[in-house]
C-alpha positions in Angstrom: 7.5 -16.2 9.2 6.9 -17.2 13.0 8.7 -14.0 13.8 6.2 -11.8 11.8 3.3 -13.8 12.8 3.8 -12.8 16.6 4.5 -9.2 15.8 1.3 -7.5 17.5 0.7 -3.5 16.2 -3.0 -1.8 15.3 -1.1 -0.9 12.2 0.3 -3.9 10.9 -2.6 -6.9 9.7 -2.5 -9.8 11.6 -0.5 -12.7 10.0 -2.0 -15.8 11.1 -0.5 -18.5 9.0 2.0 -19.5 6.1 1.6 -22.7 3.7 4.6 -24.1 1.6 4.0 -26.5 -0.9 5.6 -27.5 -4.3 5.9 -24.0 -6.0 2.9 -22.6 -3.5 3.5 -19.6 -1.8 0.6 -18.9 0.5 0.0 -16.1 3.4 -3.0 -16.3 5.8 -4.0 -12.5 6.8 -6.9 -11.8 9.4 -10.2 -10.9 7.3 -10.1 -7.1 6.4 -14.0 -6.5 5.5 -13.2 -3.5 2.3 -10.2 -5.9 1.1 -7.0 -4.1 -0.1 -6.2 -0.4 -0.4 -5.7 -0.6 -4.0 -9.2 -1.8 -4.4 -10.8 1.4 -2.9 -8.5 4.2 -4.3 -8.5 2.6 -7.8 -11.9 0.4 -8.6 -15.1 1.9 -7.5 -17.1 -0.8 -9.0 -16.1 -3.4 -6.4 -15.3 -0.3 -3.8 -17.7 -0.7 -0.8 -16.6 2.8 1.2 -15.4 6.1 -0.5 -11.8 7.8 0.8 -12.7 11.5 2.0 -9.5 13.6 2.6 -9.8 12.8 6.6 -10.4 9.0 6.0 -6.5 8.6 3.8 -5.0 10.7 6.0 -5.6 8.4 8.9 -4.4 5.5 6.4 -1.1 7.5 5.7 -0.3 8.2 9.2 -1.4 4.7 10.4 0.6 2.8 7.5 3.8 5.5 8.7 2.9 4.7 12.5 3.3 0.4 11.6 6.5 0.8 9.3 7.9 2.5 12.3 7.5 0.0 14.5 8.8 -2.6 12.0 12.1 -0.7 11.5 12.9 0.8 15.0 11.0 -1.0 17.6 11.0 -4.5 16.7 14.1 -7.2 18.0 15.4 -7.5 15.3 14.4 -4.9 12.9 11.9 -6.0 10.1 12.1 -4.5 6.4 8.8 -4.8 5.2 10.1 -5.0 1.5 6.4 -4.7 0.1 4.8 -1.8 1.4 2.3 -0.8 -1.3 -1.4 -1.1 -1.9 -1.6 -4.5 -3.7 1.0 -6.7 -2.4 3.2 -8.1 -4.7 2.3 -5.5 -7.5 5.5 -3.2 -9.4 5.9 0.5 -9.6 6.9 0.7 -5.3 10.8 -0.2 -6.5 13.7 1.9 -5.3 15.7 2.9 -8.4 19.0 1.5 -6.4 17.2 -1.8 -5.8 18.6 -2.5 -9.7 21.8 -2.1 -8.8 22.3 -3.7 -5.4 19.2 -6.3 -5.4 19.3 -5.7 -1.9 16.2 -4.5 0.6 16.3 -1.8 3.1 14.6 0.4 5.6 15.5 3.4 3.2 13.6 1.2 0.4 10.4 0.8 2.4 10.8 4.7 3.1 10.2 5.0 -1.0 8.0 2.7 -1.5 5.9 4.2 1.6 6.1 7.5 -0.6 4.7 6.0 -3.9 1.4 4.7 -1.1 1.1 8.4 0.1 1.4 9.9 -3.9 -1.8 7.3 -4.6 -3.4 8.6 -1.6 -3.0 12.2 -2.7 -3.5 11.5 -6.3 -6.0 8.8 -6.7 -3.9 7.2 -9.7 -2.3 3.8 -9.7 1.7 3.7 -9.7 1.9 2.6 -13.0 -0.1 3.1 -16.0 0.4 3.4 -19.7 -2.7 5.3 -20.4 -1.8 8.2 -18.3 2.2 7.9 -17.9 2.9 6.0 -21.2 6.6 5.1 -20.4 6.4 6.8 -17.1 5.3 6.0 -14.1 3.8 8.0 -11.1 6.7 9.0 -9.3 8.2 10.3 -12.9 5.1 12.3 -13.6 4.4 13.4 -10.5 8.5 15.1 -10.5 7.2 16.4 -13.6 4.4 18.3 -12.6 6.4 20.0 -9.5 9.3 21.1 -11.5 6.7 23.0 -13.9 4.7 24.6 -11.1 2.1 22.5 -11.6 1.6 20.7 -8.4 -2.1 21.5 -8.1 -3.0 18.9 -11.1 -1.3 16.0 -8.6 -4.5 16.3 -6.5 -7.2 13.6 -6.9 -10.3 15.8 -8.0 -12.2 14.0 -5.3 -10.3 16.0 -2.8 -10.9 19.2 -4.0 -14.3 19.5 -2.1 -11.7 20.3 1.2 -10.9 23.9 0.4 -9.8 24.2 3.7 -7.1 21.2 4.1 -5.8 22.5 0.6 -2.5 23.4 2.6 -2.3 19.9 4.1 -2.3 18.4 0.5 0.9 20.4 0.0 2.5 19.2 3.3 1.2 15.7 2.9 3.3 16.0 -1.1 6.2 18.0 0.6 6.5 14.7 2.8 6.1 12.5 -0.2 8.8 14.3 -2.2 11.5 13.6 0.6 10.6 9.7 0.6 10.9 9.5 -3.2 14.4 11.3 -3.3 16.5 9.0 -5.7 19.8 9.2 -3.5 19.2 6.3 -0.3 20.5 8.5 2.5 18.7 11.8 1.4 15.4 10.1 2.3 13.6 10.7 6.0 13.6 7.9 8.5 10.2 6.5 9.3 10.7 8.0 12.6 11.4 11.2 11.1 7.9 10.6 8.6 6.3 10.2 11.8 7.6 13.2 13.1 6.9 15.1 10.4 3.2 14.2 11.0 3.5 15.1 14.4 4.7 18.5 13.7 1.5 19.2 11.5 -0.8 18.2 14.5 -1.8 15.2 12.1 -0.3 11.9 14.3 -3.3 11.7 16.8 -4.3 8.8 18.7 -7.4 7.7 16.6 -7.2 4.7 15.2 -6.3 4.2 11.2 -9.3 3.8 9.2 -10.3 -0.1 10.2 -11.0 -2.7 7.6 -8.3 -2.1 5.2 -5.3 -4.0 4.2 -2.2 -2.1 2.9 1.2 -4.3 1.5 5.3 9.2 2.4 11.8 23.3 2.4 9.4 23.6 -0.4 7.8 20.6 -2.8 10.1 22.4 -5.3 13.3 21.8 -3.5 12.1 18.0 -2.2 11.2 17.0 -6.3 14.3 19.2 -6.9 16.7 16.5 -4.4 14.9 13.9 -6.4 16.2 14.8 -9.6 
């Protein structure tokens, strides 16, 4: 914990305390005034700002950019081991977590594409009355292998005509951190330079005031499979 708490990235919320009592298990975050990611994407009662397109793109390359640093740059390297958009919350889980119980920067790789499918998609990771038995990943799989990628799209989105190539790019991307085989999936480095080669990682800042705890889309759900 005093490791993490002097970790210092624009990416990566502040931790700024840790309290251990009995069976409490408490974390101390700075204030982030629109609260958690999960909050904005999925309840727009208590949502105080609305995602555009260019707003959770920022998010996605700025959560990419601060995973980064925890796996490469950082003495030693840091899993994350809850990257999603509601800490503590299921449905981010590598299927080889089951077998192993063990974290890893290939792990955080997933679970940083289930964040970028609810960016895209504007639907929680798991939820009966849209997936019944299924789960995000498992329906979005779905709708690639039957050509129906364009349904994956939050409707919201659909106002950016133009940037309707991105959202492919931005899945493509997706796809190859939700492969189901460990070593098939990009590095975060790679994620980043993925972003880099669309002209997407630029130096403005992600979208402040958020918390967060990504060949053809075909052939990435088809590695997946």
């Amino acid at each position: 914990m005093e490791t993490i708490g002097k970790i210092k990235h624009r990416n990566l919320v502040p931790l700024l305390g840790y309290c251990k009592i009995g069976d409490e298990r408490l974390l101390v975050y700075e204030y982030m005034k629109h609260g958690s990611l999960d909050i904005v994407l999925h309840d727009k009662a208590k949502a105080s700002v609305k995602l555009d397109w260019a707003a959770r793109k920022k998010i996605a390359v700025g959560s990419a950019r601060g995973l980064a640093f925890l796996h490469h740059s950082c003495i030693p390297h840091i899993i994350h081991r809850d990257m999603n958009t509601l800490a503590g919350t299921p449905g981010y889980v590598p299927p080889e977590y089951y077998q192993s119980f063990r974290c890893t920067t290939k792990g955080d790789v997933y679970s940083y594409g289930v964040v970028l499918l609810e960016l895209l998609s504007g639907k929680k990771p798991i939820d009966p009355n849209q997936f019944g038995d299924n789960n995000l990943v498992g329906w979005v799989k779905q709708m690639v292998k039957e050509n129906r990628s364009s349904d994956i799209f939050d409707p919201t989105l659909s106002e950016t005509k133009s940037g309707e190539a991105e959202l492919y790019q931005y899945l493509k991307i997706a796809c190859e951190c939700l492969d189901d085989r460990p070593n098939r999936r990009p590095t975060m480095i790679q994620v980043m330079a993925m972003f880099k080669e669309l002209q997407l990682d630029s130096d403005s800042d992600v979208l402040d005031g958020f918390s967060i705890n990504s060949s053809t889309i075909d052939e990435s759900a088809e590695k997946s499979t």
